[in-house]
KOLDOLO-665253 format. One record per residue (C-alpha): z, x, y; residue number from 1; residue in three letters. Coordinates in steps of 0.05 Angstrom, whole numbers. Each point is the difference from the previous one (the first is absolute). Layout:
+--------+--------+--------+------+------+
:     pz :     px :     py : resi : resn :
+--------+--------+--------+------+------+
:      Z :      X :      Y :  NUM :  Ala :
...
+--------+--------+--------+------+------+
***
This chain:
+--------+--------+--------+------+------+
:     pz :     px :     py : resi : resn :
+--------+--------+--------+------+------+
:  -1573 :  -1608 :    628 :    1 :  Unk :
:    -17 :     72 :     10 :    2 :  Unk :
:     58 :     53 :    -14 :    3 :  Unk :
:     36 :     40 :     55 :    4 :  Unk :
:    -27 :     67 :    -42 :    5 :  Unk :
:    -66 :    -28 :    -20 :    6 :  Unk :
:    -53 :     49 :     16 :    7 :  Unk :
:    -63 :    -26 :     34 :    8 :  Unk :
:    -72 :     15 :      7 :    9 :  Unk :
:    -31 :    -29 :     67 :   10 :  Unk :
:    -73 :      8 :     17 :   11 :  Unk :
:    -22 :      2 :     75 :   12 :  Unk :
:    -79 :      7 :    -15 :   13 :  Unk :
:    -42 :     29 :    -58 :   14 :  Unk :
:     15 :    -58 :    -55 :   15 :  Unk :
:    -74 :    -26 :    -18 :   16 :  Unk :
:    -33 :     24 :     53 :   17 :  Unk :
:    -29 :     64 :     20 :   18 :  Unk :
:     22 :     49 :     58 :   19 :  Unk :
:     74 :     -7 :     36 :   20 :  Unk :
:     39 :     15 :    -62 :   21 :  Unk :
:     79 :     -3 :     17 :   22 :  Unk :
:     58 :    -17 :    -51 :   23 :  Unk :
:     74 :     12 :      2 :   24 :  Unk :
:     54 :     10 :    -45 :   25 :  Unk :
:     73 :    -28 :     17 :   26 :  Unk :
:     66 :     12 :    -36 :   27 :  Unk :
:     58 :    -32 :     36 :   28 :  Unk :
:      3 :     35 :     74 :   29 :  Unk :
:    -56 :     59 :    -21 :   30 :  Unk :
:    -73 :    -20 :     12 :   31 :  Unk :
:    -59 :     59 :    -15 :   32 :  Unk :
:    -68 :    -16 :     25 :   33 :  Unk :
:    -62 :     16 :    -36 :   34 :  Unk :
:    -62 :     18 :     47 :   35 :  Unk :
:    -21 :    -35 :     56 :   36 :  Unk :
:    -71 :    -12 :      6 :   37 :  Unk :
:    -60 :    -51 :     34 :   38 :  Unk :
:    -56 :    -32 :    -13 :   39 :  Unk :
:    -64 :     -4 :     37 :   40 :  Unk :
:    -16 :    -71 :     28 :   41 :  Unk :
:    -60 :    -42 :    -32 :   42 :  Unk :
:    -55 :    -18 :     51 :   43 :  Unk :
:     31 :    -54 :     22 :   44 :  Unk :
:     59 :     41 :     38 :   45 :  Unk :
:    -39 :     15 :     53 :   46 :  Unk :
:     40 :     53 :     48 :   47 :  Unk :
:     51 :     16 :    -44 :   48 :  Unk :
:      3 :     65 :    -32 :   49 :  Unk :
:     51 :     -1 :    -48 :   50 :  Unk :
:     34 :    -47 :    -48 :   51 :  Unk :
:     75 :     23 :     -9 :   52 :  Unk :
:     57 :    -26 :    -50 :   53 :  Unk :
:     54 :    -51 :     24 :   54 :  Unk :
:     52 :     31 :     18 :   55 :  Unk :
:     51 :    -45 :     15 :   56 :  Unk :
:     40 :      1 :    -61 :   57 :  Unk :
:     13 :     78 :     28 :   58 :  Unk :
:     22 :     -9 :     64 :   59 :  Unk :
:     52 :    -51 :    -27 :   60 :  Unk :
:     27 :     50 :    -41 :   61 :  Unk :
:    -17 :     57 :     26 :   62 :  Unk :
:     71 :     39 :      0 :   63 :  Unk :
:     -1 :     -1 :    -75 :   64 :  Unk :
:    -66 :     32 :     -3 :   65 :  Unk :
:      9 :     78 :    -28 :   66 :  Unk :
:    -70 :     29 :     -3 :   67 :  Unk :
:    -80 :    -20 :     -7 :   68 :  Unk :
:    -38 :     39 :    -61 :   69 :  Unk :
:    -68 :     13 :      6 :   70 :  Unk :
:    -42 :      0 :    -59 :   71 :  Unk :
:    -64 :     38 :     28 :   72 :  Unk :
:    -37 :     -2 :     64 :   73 :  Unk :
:    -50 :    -47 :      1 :   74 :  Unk :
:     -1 :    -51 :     66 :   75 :  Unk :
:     21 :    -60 :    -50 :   76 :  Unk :
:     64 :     34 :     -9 :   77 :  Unk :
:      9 :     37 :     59 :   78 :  Unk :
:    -35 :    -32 :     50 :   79 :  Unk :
:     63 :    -42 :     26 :   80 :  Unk :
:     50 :     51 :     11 :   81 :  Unk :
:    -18 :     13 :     77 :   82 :  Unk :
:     16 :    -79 :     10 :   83 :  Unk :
:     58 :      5 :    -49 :   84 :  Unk :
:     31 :     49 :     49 :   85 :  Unk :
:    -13 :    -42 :     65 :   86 :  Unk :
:     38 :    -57 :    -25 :   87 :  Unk :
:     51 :     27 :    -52 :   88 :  Unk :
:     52 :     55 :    -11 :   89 :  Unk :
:    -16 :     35 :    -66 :   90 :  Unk :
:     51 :     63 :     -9 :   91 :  Unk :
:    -49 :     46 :    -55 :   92 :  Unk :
:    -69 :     -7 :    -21 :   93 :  Unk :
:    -20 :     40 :    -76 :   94 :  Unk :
:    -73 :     18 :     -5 :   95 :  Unk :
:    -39 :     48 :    -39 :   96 :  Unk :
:    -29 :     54 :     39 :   97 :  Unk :
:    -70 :    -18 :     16 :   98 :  Unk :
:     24 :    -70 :     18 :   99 :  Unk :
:     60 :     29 :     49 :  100 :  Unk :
:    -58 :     42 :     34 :  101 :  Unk :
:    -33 :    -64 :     12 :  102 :  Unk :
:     51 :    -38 :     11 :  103 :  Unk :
:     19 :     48 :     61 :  104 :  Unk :
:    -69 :     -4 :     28 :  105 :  Unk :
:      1 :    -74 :      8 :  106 :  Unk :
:     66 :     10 :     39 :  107 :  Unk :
:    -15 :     54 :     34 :  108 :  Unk :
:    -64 :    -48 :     25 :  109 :  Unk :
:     47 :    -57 :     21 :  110 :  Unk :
:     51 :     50 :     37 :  111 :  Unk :
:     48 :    -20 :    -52 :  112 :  Unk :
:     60 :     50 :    -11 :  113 :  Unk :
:     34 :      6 :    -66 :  114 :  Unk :
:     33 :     52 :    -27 :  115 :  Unk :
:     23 :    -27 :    -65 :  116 :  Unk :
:    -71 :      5 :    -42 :  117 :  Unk :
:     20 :     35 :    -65 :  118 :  Unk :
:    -45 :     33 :    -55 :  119 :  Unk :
:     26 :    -18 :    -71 :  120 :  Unk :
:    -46 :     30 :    -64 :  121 :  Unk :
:     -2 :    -30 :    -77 :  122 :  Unk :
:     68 :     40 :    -12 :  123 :  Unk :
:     40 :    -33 :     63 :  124 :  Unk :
:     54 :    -48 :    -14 :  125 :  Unk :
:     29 :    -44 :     50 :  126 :  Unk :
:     62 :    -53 :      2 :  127 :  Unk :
:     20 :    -52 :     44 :  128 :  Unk :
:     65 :    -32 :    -16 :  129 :  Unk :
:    -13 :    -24 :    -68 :  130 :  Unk :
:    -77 :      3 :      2 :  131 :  Unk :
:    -27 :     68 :    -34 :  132 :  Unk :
:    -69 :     15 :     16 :  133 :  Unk :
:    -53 :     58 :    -45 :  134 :  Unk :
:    -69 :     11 :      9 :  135 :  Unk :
:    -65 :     10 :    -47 :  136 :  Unk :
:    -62 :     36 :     12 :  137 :  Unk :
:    -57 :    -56 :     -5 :  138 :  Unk :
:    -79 :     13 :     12 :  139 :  Unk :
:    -34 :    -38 :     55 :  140 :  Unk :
:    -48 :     23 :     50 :  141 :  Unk :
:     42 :     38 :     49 :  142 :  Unk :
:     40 :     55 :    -18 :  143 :  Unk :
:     74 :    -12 :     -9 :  144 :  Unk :
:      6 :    -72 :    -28 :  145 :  Unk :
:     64 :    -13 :    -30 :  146 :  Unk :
:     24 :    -68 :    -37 :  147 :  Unk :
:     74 :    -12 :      9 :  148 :  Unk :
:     52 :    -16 :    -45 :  149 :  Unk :
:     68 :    -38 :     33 :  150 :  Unk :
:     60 :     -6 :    -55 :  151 :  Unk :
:     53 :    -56 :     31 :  152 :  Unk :
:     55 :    -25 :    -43 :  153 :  Unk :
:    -35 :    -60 :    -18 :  154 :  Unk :
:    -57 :     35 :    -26 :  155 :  Unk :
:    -58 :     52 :     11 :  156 :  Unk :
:    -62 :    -13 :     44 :  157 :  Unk :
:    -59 :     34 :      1 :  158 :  Unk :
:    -61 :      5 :     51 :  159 :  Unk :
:    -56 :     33 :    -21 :  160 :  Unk :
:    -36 :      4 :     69 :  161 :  Unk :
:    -76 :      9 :     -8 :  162 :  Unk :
:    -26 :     28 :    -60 :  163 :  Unk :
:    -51 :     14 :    -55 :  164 :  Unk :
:      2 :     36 :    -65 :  165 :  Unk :
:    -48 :     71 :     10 :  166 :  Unk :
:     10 :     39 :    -53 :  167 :  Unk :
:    -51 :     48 :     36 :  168 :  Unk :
:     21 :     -3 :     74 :  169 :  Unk :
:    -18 :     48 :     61 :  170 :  Unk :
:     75 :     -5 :     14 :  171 :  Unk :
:     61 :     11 :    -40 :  172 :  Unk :
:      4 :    -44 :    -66 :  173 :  Unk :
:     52 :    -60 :     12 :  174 :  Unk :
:     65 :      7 :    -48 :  175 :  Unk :
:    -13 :    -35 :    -52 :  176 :  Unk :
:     65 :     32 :    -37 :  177 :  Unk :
:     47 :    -24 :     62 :  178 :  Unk :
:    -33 :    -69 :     -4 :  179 :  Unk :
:     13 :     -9 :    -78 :  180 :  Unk :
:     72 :     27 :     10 :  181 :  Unk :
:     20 :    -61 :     49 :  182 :  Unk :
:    -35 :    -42 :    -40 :  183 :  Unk :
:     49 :     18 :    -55 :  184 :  Unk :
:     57 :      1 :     42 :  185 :  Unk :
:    -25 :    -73 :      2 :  186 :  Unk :
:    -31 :    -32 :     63 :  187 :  Unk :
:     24 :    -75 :     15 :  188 :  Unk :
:    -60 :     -6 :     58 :  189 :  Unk :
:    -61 :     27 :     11 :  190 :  Unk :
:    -42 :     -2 :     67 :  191 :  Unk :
:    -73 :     23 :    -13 :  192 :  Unk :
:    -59 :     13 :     44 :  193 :  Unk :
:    -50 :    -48 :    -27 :  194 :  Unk :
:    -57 :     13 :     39 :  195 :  Unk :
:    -66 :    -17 :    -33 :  196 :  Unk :
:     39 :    -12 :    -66 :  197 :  Unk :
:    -48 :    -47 :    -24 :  198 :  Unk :
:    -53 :     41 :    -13 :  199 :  Unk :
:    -21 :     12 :    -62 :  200 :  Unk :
:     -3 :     74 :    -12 :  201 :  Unk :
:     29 :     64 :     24 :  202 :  Unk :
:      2 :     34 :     62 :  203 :  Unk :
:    -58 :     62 :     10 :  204 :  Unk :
:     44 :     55 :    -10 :  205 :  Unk :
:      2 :     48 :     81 :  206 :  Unk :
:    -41 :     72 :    -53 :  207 :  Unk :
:    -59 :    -63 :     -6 :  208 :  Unk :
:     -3 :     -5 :     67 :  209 :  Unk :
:      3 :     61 :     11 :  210 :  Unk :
:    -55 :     27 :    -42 :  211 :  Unk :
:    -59 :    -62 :     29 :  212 :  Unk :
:     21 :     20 :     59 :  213 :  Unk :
:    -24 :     71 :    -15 :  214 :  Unk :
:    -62 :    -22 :    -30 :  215 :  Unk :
:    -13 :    -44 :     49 :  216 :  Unk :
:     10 :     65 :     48 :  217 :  Unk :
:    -65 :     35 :    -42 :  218 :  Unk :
:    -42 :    -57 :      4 :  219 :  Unk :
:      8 :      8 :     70 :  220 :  Unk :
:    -10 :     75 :     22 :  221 :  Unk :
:    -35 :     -5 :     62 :  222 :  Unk :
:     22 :    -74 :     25 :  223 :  Unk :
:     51 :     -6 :     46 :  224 :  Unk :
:     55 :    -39 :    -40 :  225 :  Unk :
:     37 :    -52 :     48 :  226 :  Unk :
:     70 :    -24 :    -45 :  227 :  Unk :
:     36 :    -60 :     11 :  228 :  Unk :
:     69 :    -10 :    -40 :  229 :  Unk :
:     71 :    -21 :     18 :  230 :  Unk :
:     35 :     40 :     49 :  231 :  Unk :
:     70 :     -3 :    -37 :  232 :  Unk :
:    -36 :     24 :    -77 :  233 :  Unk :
:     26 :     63 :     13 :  234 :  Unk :
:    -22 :     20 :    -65 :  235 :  Unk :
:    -75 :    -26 :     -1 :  236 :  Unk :
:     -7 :     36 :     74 :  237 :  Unk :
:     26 :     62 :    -48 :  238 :  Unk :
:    -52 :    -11 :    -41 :  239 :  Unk :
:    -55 :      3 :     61 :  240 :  Unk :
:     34 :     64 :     26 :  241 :  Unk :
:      3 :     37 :    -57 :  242 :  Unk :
:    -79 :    -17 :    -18 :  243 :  Unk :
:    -23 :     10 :     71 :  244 :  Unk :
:     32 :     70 :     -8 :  245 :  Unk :
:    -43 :     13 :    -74 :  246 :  Unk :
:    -58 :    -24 :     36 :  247 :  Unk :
:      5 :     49 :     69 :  248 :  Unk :
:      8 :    -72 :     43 :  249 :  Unk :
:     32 :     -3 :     58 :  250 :  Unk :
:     42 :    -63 :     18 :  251 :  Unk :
:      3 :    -44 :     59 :  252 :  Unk :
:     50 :    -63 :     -2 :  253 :  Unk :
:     -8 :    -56 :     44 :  254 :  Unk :
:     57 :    -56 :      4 :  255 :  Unk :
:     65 :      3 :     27 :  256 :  Unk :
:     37 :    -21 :    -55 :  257 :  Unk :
:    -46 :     64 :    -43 :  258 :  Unk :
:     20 :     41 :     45 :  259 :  Unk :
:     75 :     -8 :      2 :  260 :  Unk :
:     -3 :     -2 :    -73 :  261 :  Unk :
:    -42 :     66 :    -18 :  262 :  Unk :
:     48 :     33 :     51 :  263 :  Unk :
:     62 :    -22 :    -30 :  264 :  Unk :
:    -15 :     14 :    -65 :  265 :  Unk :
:    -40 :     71 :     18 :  266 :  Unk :
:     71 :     29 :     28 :  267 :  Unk :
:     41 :    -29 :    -55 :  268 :  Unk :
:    -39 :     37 :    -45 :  269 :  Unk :
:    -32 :    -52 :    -38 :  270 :  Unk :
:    -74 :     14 :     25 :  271 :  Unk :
:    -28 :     58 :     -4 :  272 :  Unk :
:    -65 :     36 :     40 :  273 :  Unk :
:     17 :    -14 :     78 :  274 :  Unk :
:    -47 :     46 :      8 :  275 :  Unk :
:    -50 :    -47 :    -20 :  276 :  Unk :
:      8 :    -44 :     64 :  277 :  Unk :
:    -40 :     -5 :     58 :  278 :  Unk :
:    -18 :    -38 :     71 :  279 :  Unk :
:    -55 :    -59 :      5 :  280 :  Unk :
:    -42 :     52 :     44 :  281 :  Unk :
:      0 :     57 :    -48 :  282 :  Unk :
:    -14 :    -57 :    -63 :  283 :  Unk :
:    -68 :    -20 :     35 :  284 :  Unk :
:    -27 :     82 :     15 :  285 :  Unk :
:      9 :      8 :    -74 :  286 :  Unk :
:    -54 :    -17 :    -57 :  287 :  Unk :
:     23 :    -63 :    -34 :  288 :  Unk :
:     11 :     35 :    -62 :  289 :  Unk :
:     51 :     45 :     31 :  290 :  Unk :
:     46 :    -67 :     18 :  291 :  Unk :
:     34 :    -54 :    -24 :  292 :  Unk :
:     22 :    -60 :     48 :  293 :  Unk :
:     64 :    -36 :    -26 :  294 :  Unk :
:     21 :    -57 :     29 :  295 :  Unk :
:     45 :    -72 :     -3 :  296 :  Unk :
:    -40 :    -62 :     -1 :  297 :  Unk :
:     -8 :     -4 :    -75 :  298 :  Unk :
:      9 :    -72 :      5 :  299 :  Unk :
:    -49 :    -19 :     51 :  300 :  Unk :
:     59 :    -10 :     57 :  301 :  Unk :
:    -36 :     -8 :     65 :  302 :  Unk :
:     29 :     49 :     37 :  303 :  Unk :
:      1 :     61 :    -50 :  304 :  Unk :
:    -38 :     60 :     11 :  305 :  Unk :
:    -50 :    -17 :    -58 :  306 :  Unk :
:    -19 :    -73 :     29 :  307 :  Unk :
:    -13 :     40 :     67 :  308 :  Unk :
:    -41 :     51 :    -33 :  309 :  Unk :
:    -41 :    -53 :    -38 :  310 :  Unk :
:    -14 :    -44 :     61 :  311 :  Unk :
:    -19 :     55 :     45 :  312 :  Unk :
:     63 :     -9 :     52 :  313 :  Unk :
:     36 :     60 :    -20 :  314 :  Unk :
:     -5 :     58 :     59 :  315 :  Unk :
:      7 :     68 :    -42 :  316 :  Unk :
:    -35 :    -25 :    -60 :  317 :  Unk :
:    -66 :    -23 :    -12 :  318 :  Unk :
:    -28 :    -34 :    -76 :  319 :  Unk :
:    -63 :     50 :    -20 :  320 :  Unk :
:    -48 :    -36 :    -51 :  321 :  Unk :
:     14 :     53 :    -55 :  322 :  Unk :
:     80 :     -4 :      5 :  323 :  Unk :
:     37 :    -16 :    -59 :  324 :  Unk :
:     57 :    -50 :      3 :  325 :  Unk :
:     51 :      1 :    -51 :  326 :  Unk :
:     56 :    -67 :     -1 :  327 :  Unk :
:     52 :     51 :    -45 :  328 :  Unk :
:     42 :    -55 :      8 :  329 :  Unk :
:    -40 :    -46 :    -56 :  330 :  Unk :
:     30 :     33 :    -64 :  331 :  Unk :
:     72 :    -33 :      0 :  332 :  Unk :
:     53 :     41 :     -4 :  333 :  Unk :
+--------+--------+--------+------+------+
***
């Protein structure tokens, strides 16, 4: 029979699967949420668009909830919070900053007011009743990813949120000093991302990347280069960016989701070279040299701009036989 005191570790979503990733801590009458994400339906979902956590075990206990913590901003764990809103009361949500700017997009998009979004950094320390709550710098593929560490009386749990080990990253190293002094504190559970974890090998460090993509860039001086990567790898869009700008390239995004993104992260401060951007109609008076096209449909989903350029159906853009297309999004991250 379970203690009074016992501290528990519920999971809504994210537990061997990937996409709506959702746990929560509870200590007697204090309950802290960690992200709130979805997952995108399989084929056989036809109509629906997302895939969200259960929440039921919230909204029976939702007056001992005390905050939600957001790891980083990718739509697996933020993806949710809009419908986390519409249905439950949650007094604070703690993101990092890129993720908050998100975060208040997405709300912003369902007419959602909230005015209790909060910005916490690596050095912020939180506390809810007898739950204590610090924060590590981790590397991912947007900027700001954090792991989380939550001390309880019964013992200290630790999320590590997305993550890989870059000892040459675009971004800034994780803290590998502030993750080997909790683990000598002593950490009685560990929740790790475990993404792609069984393959052998290590991940291509982001300066790899980044120097095919230049080379790929000279190969190519008077194609027109058409890009197709993950809207939310804020870092590998970076990347494009910052060699688009070497290479005197202009940029033109197609895909919602890109552009949100690139504008997000352009007036946090994280990319670099607006200047660089410019409309459909100026891309196509241009020599193809002089542009880059980036775009979602890395994947080969249907409706993405790159499946629309490819089959001919897309109305700004038209497939030229000496284009070069680029899937960024094949060297894992």
């Amino acid at each position: 029979m379970n203690k009074p005191n016992e501290t528990k570790i519920i999971v809504l979503g994210g537990l061997g699967e990937v996409g709506k990733n959702m746990y929560c801590v509870m200590h007697n009458d204090a309950i802290v949420i960690i992200d709130a994400g979805v997952s995108f339906p399989e084929s056989e979902l036809m109509g629906v668009d997302y895939v969200l956590p259960d929440f039921t075990f919230l909204k029976e206990n939702q007056d001992k909830i005390k905050a939600l913590l957001i790891t980083h901003g990718h739509e697996d764990h933020i993806g949710g919070i809009p419908f986390l809103l519409q249905s439950i009361n949650i007094p604070a949500i703690y993101a990092p900053n890129h993720a908050k700017e998100l975060i208040a997009v997405k709300l912003q998009d369902k007419n959602i007011r909230y005015d209790n979004l909060f910005v916490y950094t690596e050095n912020t320390k939180l506390k809810f009743k007898e739950i204590e709550v610090e924060f590590f710098r981790i590397t991912h593929s947007i900027p700001d990813s954090h792991g989380i560490s939550i001390n309880t009386p019964d013992g200290r749990i630790v999320t590590t949120g997305d993550y890989k080990f870059d000892l040459t990253p675009i971004g800034p190293m994780a803290d590998l000093y502030k993750m080997a002094s909790l683990g000598e504190k002593g950490v009685d559970i560990l929740i790790g991302d475990s993404t792609n974890a069984l393959n052998e090998g290590f991940s291509t460090s982001e300066s790899v990347v980044d120097e095919t993509l230049g080379e790929m860039f000279d190969k190519c001086k008077t194609n027109r280069i058409i890009i197709a990567t993950f809207a939310s790898n804020i870092y590998r869009v970076k990347h494009i960016f910052e060699t688009c700008y070497k290479h005197n390239r202009k940029i033109c995004i197609f895909g919602r989701s890109m552009e949100n993104n690139i504008n997000i992260s352009i007036n946090a401060g994280y990319i670099n070279h607006k200047e660089l951007l410019i409309s459909p109609e100026e891309a196509n008076n241009l020599k193809p040299g002089e542009v880059t096209i980036l775009c979602t449909g890395s994947q080969g989903e249907p409706l993405a701009a790159l499946s629309r350029i490819s089959n001919g159906t897309h109305k700004q853009i038209k497939l030229r036989p000496d284009d070069v297309v680029i899937f960024l999004s094949l060297i894992h991250i």
